[in-house]
N, C-alpha and C positions, 0 to 999 in steps of 0.2 A: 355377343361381340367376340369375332375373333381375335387369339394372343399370343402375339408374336414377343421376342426379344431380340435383346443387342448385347454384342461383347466385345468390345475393343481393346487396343493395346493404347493406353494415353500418354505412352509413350510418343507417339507418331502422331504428328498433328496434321497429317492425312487421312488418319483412321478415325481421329476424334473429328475431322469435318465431314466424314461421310455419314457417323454413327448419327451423328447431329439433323443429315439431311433425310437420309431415310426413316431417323424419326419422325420428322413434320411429316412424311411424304405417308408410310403408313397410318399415322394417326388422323390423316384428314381423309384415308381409305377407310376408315372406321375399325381400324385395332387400336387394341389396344395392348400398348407398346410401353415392356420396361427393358431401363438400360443398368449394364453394368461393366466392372473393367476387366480386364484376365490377371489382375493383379490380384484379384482372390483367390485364383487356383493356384497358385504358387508357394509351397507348402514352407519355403526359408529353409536356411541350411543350420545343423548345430554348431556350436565350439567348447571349445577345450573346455571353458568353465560352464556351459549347457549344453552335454551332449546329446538329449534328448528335445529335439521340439516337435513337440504332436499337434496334430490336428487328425480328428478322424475323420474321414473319407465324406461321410455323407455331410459332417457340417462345410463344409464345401461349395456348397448350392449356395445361387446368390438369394437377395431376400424378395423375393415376389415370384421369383423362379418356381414352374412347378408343373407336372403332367398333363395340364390344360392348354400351354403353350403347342403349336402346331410347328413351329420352328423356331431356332436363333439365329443369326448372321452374325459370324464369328469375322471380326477385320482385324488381320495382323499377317504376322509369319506363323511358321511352322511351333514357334516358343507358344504365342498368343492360343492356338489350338487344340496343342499340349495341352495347357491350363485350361480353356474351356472346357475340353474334351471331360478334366476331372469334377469343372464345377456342375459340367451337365448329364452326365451318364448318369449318377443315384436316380434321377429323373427321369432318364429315357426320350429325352428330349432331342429333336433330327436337329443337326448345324447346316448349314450353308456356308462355308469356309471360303472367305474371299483374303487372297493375296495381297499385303499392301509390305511385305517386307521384302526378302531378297530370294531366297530358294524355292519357299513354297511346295513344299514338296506333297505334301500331307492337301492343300487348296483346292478346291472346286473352279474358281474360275482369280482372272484378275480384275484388276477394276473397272478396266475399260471395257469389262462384259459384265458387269452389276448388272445395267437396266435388264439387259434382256434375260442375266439368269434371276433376277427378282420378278419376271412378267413370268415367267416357267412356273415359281415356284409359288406363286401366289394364285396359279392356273392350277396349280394341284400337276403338273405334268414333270415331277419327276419319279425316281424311285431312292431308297433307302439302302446304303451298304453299312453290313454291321463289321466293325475289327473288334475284334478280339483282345481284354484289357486285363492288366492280371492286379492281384493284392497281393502285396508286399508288407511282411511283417518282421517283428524285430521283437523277440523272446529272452527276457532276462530271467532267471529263477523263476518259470515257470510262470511268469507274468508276461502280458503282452503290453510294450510299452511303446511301440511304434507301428506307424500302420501307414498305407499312401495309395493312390490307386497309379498304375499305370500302365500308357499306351506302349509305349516304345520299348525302354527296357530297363531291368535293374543292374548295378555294376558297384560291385563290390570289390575296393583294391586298396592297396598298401598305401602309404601315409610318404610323403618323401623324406628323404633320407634313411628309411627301414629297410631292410634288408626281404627277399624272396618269400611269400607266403606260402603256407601250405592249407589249404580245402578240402575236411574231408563232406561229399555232397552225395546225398541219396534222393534219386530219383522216382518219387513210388513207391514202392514195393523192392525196387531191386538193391541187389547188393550195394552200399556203397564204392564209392571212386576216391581218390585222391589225388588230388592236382596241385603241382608248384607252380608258379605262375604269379604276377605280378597283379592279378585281380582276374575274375571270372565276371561277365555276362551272360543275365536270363535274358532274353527279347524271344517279342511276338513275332508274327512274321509282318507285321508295319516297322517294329524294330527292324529288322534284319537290316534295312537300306539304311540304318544309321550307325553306330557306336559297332556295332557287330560286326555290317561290312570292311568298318576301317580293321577291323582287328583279325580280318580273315574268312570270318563265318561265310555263308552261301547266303544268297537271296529268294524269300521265300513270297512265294506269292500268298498273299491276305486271305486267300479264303479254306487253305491249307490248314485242316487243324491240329497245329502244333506249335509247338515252342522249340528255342534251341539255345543252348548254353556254348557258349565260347570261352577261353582260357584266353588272358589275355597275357603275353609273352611269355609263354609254356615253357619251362625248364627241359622239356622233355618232347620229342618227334610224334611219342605214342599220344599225348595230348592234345588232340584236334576238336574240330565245333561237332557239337552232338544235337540230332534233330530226335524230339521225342515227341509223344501224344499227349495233347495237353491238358488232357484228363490227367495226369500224373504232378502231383504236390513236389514239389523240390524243395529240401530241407538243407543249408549250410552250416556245417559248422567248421567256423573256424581254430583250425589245429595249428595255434600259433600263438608264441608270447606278447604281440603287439599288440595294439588294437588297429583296429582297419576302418578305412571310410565309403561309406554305401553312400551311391546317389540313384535317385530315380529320375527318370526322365530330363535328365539333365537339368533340372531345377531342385530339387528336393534333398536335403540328405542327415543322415544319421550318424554318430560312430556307434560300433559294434566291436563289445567289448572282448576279449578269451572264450568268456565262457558266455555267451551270446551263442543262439543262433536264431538264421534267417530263414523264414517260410516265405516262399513262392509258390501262388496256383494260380488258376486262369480264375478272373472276377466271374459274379453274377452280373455285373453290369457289362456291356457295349459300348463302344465310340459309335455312335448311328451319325452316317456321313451324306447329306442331298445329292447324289449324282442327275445330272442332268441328262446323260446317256449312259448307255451300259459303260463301267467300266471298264477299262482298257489297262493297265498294269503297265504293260510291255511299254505303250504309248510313253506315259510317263516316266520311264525308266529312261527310256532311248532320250527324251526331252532334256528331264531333268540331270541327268547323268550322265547321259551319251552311251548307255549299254547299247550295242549292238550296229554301232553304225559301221557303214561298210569300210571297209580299208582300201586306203588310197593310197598307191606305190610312188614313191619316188621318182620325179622327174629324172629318164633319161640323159645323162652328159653329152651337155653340147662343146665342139669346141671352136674355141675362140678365133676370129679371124688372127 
């Protein structure tokens, strides 16, 4: 018996009624279908009085979840996908990312093309895109006391009301850098369209193997976004009396204390994403964002009788 799953946001009582219908709907196709919600991948944030909340990566996976599944159907936004994307990759399991929230950036299709990208995909007629996902670690006294997987990106920055950090960050092998700067981001190049863009960085097409670190409000002009190969471990330490707050993927986060530092490399694991056609990049840029559309001039002054 073939085994599929489901992952929704139940939050949305559009994604809990479809998770609902394509369950009867595969299960009377003879799978066999478990469901779960993206509120497991969501790793919670610390505070003052628990700075540390861990969870390690692989416990993650929902429970029945596991390398026999042929696909998941992930229904939410781009938040919802995030989250799967962590509870499914230790697995290597392909998603079907369907849009039931608002940007969708990260989505396969919307709802109102379910039927036919679930005829595709149950036809065996698509192909598989891998991104690229990194591990994010948090080293106290030579202990590893935090750990998270992520797509998008990590960003480590100041606390409010603290005063300008300073970062000193080695890339690899090379010499160290030092940056002032009100927090620095790592992102993938699926990051790059998000937290990285706003902050300046360049946009990197997905299948580019690299990373790139951003400086987020640089004290300094010589401080710009750096693209590097992401075979290369990035190690943070923070050169600063405060303590600082890391979040990952925009759900997740830790404090990071003085004498803390943070390890970033690209994971063993994949986001594996069901494309229905070749992807197209550019497509979704221009859609979702409006890169690249033409410029259209100024109506000529007319004047008035």
């Amino acid at each position: 018996m073939p085994k599929a799953g489901i992952i929704y946001n139940d939050a949305k009582p559009i994604a809990c009624q479809v998770a609902e219908k394509w369950f009867g709907e595969l299960t009377a196709a003879g799978w066999e279908v478990v469901m779960a919600t993206g509120a497991g991948g969501i790793l919670g944030y610390s505070s003052p009085e628990k700075p540390v909340c861990h969870t390690p990566i692989e416990s993650l996976v929902p429970a029945r979840f596991d390398r026999d599944m042929t696909f998941v159907l992930v229904l939410g936004g781009d938040g919802t996908v995030l989250s799967g994307c962590r509870q499914l990759a230790p697995c290597g399991i392909p998603i079907l990312a369907v849009n039931t929230g608002h940007m969708g950036f990260l989505t396969e299709a919307y709802l109102n093309q379910l039927p036919e990208a679930m005829a595709k995909v149950l036809a065996g007629e698509y192909e598989i895109e891998h991104r690229t996902m990194l591990t994010v670690k948090v080293i106290r006294e030579h202990t590893h006391i935090w750990e998270a997987l992520c797509l998008n990106e990590m960003v480590l920055h100041r606390e409010p009301l603290t005063s300008m950090c300073h970062f000193e960050i080695e890339v690899g092998r090379h010499a160290p850098v030092d940056i002032a700067a009100d927090g620095v981001i790592i992102s993938t190049p699926t990051g790059s369209t998000a937290y990285g863009l706003s902050a300046g960085g360049p946009v990197i097409t997905p299948g580019v193997p690299v990373l790139q670190l951003v400086p987020i409000c640089p004290h300094s002009l010589a401080s710009r976004a750096l693209v590097f190969a992401n075979t290369e471990p990035v190690t943070i330490f923070p050169a600063n009396p405060n303590r600082l707050v890391m979040v990952v993927d925009g759900n997740a986060g830790c404090y990071v204390l003085p004498d803390d530092r943070v390890r970033v490399e690209r994971s063993p694991y994949t986001a594996q994403f069901i494309r229905l056609k070749p992807p197209e990049f550019f497509h979704v840029l221009r859609e979702k964002l409006g890169w690249g559309l033409p410029h259209v001039a100024k109506p000529t002054s007319v004047e008035l009788p």
